[in-house]
Structures are given as C-alpha cells and as structure tokens.
N, CA and C of each residue as an Amber inpcrd file, in Angstrom:
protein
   393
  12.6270000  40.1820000  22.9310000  13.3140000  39.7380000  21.7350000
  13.1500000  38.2330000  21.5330000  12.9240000  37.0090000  22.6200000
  12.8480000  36.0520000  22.5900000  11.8330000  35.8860000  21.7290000
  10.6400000  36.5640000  22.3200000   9.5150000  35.9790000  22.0730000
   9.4390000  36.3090000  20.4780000   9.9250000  37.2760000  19.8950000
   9.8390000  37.4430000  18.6440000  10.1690000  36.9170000  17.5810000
  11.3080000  35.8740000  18.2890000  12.5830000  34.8810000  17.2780000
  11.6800000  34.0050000  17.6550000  10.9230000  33.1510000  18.7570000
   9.8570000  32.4920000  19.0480000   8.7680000  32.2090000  17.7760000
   8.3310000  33.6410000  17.5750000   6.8370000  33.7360000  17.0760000
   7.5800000  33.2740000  15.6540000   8.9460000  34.2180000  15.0330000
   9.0860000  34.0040000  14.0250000   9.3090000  32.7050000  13.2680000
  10.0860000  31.7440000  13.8230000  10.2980000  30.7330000  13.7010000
   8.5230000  29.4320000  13.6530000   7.6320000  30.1890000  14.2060000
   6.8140000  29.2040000  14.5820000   5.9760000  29.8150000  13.3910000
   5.8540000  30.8150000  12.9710000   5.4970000  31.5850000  11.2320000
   6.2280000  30.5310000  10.3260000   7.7270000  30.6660000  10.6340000
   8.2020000  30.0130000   9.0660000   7.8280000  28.6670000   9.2470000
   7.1130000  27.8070000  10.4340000   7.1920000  26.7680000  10.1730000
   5.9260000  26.4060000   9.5990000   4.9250000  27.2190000   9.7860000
   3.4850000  27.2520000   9.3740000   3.5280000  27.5250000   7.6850000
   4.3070000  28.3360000   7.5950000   4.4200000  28.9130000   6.2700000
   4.8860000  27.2120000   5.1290000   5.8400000  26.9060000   5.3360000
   6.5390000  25.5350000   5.2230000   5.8150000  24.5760000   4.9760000
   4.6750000  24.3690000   6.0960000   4.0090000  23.3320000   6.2580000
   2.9520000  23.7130000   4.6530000   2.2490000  24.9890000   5.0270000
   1.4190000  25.4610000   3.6040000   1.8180000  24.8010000   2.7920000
   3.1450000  25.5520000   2.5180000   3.7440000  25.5030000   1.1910000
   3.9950000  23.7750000   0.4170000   3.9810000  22.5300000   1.3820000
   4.2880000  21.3610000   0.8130000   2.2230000  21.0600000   0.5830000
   1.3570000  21.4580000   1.0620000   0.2110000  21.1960000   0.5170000
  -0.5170000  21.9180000  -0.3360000  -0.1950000  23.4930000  -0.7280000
  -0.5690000  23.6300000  -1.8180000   0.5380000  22.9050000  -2.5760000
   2.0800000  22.9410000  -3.2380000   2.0860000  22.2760000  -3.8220000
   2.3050000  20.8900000  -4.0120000   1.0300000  20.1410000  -3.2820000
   0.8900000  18.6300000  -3.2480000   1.6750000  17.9800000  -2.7760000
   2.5410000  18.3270000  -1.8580000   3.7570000  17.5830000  -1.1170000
   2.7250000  16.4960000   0.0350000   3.0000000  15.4460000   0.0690000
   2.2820000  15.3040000   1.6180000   3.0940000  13.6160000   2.0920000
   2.6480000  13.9090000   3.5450000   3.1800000  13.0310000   4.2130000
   2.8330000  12.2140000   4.4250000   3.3570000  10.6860000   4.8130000
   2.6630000   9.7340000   4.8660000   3.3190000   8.5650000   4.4990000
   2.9750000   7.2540000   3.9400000   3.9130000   6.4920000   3.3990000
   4.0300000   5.9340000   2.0300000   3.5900000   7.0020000   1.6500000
   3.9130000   7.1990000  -0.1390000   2.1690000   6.9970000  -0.6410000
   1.3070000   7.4990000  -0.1710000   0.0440000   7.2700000  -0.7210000
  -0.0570000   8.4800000  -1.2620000  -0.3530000   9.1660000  -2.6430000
  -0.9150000  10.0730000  -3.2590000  -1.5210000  10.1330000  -3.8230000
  -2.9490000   9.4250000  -3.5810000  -4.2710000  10.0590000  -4.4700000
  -4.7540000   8.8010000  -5.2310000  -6.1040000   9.2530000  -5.6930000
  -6.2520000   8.2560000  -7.0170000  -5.8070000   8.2780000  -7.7550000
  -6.0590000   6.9590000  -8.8430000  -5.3030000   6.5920000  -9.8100000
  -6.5090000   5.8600000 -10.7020000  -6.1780000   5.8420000 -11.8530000
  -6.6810000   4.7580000 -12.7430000  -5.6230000   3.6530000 -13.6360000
  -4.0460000   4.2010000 -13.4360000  -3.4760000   3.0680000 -14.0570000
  -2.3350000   3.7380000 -13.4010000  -1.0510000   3.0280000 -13.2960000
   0.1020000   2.8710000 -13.0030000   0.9640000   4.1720000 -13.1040000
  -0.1050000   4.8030000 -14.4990000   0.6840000   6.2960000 -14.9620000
   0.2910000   7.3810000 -14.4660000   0.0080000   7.6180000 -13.6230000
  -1.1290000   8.3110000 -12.4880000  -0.0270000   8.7190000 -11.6090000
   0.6530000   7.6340000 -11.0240000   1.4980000   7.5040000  -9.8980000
   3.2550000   8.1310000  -9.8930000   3.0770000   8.2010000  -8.8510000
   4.8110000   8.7470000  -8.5830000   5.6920000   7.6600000  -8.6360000
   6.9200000   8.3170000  -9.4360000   7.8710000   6.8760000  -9.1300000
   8.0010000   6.1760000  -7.8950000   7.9180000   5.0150000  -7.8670000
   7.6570000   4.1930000  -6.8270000   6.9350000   3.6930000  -6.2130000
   6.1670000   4.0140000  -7.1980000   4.2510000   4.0560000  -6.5230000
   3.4040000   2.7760000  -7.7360000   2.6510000   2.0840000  -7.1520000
   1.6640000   1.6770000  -8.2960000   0.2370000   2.0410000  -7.8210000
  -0.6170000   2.1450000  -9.2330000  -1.5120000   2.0120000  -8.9520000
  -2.7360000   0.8820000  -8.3760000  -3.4290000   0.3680000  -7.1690000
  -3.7670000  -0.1220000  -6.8610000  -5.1130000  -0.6120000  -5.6790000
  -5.9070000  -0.9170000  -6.3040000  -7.3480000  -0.4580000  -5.6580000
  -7.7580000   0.8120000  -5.6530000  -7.4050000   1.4950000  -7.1000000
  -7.8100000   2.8240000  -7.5160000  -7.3780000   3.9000000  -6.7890000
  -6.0600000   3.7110000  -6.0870000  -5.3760000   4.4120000  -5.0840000
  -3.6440000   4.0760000  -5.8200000  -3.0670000   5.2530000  -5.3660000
  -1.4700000   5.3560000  -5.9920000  -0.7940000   4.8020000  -4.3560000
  -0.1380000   3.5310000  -4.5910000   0.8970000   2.6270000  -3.1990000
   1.8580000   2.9020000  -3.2120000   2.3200000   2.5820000  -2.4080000
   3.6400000   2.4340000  -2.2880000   4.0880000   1.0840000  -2.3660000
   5.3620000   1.1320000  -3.9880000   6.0320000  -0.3100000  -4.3150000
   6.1920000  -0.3810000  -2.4930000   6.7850000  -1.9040000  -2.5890000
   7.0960000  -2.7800000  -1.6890000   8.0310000  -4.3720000  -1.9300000
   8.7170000  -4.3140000  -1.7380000   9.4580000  -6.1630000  -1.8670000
   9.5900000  -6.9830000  -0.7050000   8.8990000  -6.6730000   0.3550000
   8.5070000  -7.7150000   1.3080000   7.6030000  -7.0430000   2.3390000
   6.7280000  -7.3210000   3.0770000   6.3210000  -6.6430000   4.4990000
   7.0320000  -5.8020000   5.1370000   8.2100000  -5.6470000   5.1990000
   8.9750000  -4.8370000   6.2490000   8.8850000  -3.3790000   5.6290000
   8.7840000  -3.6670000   3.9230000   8.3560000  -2.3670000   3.4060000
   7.3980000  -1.0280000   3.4200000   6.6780000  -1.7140000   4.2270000
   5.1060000  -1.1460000   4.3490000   4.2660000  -1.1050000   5.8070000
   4.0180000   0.1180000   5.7490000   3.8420000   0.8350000   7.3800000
   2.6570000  -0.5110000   7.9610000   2.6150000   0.1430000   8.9460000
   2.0880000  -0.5000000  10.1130000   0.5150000  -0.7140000   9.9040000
  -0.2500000  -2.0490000  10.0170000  -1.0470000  -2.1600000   9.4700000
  -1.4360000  -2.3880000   7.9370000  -0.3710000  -2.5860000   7.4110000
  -0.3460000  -2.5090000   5.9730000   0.4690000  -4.1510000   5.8220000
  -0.0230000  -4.9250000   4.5050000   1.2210000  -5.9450000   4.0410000
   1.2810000  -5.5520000   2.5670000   2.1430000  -6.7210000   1.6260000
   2.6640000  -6.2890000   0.6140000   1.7320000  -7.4680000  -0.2190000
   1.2940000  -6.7540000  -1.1980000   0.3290000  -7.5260000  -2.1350000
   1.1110000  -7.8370000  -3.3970000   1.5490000  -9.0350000  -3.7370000
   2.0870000  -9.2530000  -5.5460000   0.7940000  -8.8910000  -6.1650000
   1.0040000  -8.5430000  -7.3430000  -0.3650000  -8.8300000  -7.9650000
   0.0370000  -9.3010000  -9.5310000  -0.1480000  -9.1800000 -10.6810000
   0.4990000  -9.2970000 -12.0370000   1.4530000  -8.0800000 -12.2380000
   0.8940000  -6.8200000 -12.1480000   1.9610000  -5.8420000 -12.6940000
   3.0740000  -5.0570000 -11.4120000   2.7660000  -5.2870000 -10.4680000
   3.3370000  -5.1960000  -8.8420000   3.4070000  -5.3410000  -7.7320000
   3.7960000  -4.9350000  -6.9770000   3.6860000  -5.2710000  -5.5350000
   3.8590000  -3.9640000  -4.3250000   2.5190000  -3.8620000  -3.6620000
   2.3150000  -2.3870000  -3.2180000   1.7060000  -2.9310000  -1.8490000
   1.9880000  -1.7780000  -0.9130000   1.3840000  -1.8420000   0.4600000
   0.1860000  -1.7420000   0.1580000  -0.8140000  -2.5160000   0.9190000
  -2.3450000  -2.2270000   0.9650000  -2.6020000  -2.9440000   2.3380000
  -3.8010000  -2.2170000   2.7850000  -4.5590000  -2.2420000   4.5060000
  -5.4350000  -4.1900000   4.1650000  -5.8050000  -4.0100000   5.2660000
  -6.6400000  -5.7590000   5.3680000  -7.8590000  -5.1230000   4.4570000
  -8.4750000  -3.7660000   5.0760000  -9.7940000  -3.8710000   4.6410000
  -9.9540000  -3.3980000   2.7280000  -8.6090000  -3.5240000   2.1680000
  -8.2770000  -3.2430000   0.3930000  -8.3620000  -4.8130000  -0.2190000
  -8.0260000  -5.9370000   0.9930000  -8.0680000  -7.0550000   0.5870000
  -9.4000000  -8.0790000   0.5250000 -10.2600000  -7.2160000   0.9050000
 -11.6370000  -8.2510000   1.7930000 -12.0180000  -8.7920000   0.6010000
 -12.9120000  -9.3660000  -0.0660000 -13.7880000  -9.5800000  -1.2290000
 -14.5020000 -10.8790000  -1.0110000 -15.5550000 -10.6110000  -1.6970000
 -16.6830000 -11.7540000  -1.8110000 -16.3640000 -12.3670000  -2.6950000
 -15.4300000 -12.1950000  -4.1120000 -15.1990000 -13.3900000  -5.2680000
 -14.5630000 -12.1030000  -5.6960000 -13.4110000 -13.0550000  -7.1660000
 -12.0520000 -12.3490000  -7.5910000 -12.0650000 -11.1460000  -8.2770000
 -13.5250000 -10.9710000  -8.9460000 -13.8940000 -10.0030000  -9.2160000
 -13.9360000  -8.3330000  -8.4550000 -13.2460000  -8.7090000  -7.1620000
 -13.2670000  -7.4400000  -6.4750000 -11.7240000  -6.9970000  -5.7670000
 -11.0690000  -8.3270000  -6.5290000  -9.0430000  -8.2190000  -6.2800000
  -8.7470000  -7.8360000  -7.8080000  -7.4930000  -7.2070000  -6.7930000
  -6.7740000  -6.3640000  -7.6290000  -6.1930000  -7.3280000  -9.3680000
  -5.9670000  -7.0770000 -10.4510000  -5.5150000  -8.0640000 -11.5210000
  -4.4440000  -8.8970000 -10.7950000  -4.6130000  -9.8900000 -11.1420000
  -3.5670000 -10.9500000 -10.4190000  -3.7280000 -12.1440000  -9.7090000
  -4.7780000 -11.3670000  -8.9060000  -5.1440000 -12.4300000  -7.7160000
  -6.1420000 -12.5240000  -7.4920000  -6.5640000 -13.1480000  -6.6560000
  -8.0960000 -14.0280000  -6.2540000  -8.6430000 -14.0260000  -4.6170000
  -9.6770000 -14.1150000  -4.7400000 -10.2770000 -14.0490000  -3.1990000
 -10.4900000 -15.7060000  -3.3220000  -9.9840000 -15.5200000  -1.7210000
  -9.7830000 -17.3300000  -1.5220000  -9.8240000 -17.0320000   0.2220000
 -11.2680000 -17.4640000   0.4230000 -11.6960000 -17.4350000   2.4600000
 -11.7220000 -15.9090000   2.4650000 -12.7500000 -14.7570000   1.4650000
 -13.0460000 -13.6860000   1.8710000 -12.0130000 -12.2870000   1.6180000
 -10.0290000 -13.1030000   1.0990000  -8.8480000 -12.3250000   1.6230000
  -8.6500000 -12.2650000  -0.4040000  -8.4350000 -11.4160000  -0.7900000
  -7.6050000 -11.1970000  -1.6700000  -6.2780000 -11.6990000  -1.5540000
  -5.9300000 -12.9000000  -2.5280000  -4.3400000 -13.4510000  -2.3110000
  -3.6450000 -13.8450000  -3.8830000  -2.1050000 -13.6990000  -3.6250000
  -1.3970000 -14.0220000  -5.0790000  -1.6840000 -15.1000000  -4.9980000
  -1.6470000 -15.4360000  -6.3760000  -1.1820000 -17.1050000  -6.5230000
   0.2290000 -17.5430000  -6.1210000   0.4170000 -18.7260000  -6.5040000
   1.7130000 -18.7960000  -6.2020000   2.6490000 -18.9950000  -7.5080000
   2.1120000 -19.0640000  -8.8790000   2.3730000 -18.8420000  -9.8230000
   3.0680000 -17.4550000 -10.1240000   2.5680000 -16.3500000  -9.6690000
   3.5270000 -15.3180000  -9.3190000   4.5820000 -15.0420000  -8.5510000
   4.6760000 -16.0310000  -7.8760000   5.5310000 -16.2420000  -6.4330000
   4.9070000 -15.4560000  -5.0360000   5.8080000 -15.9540000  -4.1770000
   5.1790000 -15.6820000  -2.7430000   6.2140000 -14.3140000  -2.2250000
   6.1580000 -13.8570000  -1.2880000   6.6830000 -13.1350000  -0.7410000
   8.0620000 -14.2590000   0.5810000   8.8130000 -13.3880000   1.0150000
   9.6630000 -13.8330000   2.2220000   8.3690000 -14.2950000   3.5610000
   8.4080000 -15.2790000   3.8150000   7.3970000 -15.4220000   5.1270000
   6.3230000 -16.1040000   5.0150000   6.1460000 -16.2740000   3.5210000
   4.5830000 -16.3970000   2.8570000   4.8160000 -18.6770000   2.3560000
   3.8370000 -19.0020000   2.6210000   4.2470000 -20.3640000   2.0860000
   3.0320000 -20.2660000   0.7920000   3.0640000 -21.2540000  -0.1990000
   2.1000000 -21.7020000  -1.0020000   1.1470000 -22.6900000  -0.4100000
  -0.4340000 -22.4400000   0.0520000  -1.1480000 -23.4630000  -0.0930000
  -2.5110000 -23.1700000  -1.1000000  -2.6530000 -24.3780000  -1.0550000
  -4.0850000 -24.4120000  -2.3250000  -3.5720000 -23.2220000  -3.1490000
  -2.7280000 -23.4470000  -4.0440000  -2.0850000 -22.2010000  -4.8980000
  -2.0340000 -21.0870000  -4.6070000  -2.0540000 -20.5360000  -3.2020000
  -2.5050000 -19.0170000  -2.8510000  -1.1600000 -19.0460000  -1.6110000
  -0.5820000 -17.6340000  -2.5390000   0.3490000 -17.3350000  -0.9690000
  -0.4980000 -16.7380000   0.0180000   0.3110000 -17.3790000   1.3950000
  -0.5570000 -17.4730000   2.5310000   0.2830000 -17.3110000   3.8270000
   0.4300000 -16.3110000   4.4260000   1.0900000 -16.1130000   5.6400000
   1.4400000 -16.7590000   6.4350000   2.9100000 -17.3770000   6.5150000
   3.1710000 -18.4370000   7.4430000   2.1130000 -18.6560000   9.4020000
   2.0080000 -19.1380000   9.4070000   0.8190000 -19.3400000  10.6190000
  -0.3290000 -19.3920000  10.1420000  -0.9530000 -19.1880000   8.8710000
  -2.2030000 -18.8850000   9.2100000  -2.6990000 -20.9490000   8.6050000
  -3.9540000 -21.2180000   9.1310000  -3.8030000 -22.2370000   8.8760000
  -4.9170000 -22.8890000   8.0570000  -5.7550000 -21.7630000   7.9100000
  -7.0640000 -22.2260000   6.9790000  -7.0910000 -21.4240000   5.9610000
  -6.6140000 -21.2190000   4.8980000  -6.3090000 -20.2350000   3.9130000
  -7.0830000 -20.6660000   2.4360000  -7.3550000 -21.7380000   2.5500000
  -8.2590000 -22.6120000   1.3220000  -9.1670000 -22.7690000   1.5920000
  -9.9350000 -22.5230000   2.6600000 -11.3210000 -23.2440000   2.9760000
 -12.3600000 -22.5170000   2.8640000
C-alpha cells in the first residue's frame, strides 16, 4: 500500500510539473521569452535585449550573476555577457558602451551603490570605467 501512495504522489507531481509547461508556466527569475517591445512581456517584466526581464530597483533585485540595468524606459536584470558591446549601437535605448560595458548615464540616475563617473553610472570599486 505504501508503495502505491508512493508511486501516486510521484504521478501527481509529474503530472503538475507538465501541466505549468504546456501552459507556459515556468520557473526561474521572471525571464519569459522574446520580446520585441515592452508589450510582449508579463507584468513586471520589460522588454530588453530582445528578451522579456525582470523589473528591478536595485541589484538585490536580481538573481545571481545578474545586475540591474536603468535604461530610458526601465530597469531590468540582465547577465555581464547582455552588457558587452563594441559601441552604443549594441546597448539597450538609454545607454552607451563606455570600456566595452553597456552603462546608464547618469542623467538617468544611478542605482544604490553605483557612483557617476565620466557621466556613466559605474559600480562603486570599479576604477577605470571611462577609459
């Protein structure tokens, strides 16, 4: 009898699991899919680097490996390698590649942690951020 309340339980959990990916449920930290604009996305979400984020209002917001990008229309978790770029043409609207990194200005403001140099918020410690 154990084994049967066993098996059953380990069915409904399989079943469960199905059921949130056919209908598009999924886990994670709010990333769902591409996007082409803002209206794409789930509440709470922007669109960003052609991917739906997760809003954010400081670093602590946004999983591990991830920081919080201002940009003009929001501010969303994105990885180092969403920020890389050779010139501004490859950051998100808003901001600018400045030393390789996609960064706000500071005209948008900075984040908690973040100081302004050479107009670009810039992660407290880091120390060559203009060059």
């Amino acid at each position: 009898m154990k084994r049967v309340r066993t098996f059953s339980l380990f069915a409904a959990g399989l079943i469960l699991l199905g059921c949130g990916t056919i209908l598009g449920i999924e886990s994670g930290h709010g990333e769902s899919g591409p996007c082409a604009s803002d209206d794409d996305c789930e509440p709470g979400h922007a669109c960003l680097v052609g991917q739906c984020r997760a809003s954010c209002d400081s670093e602590s917001d946004c999983p591990a490996a991830s920081t919080c990008l201002i940009t003009s229309g929001s501010r969303s978790c994105v990885t180092a390698g969403d920020l890389s770029c050779t010139d501004s043409s490859a950051c998100p609207a808003g901001t600018g590649c400045v030393s390789g990194v996609c960064r706000a200005p500071c005209g948008i403001g900075c984040l908690d942690g973040q100081d302004c140099v050479d107009n670009s918020c810039v992660d407290r410690g880091e120390s060559d951020a203009g060059n």
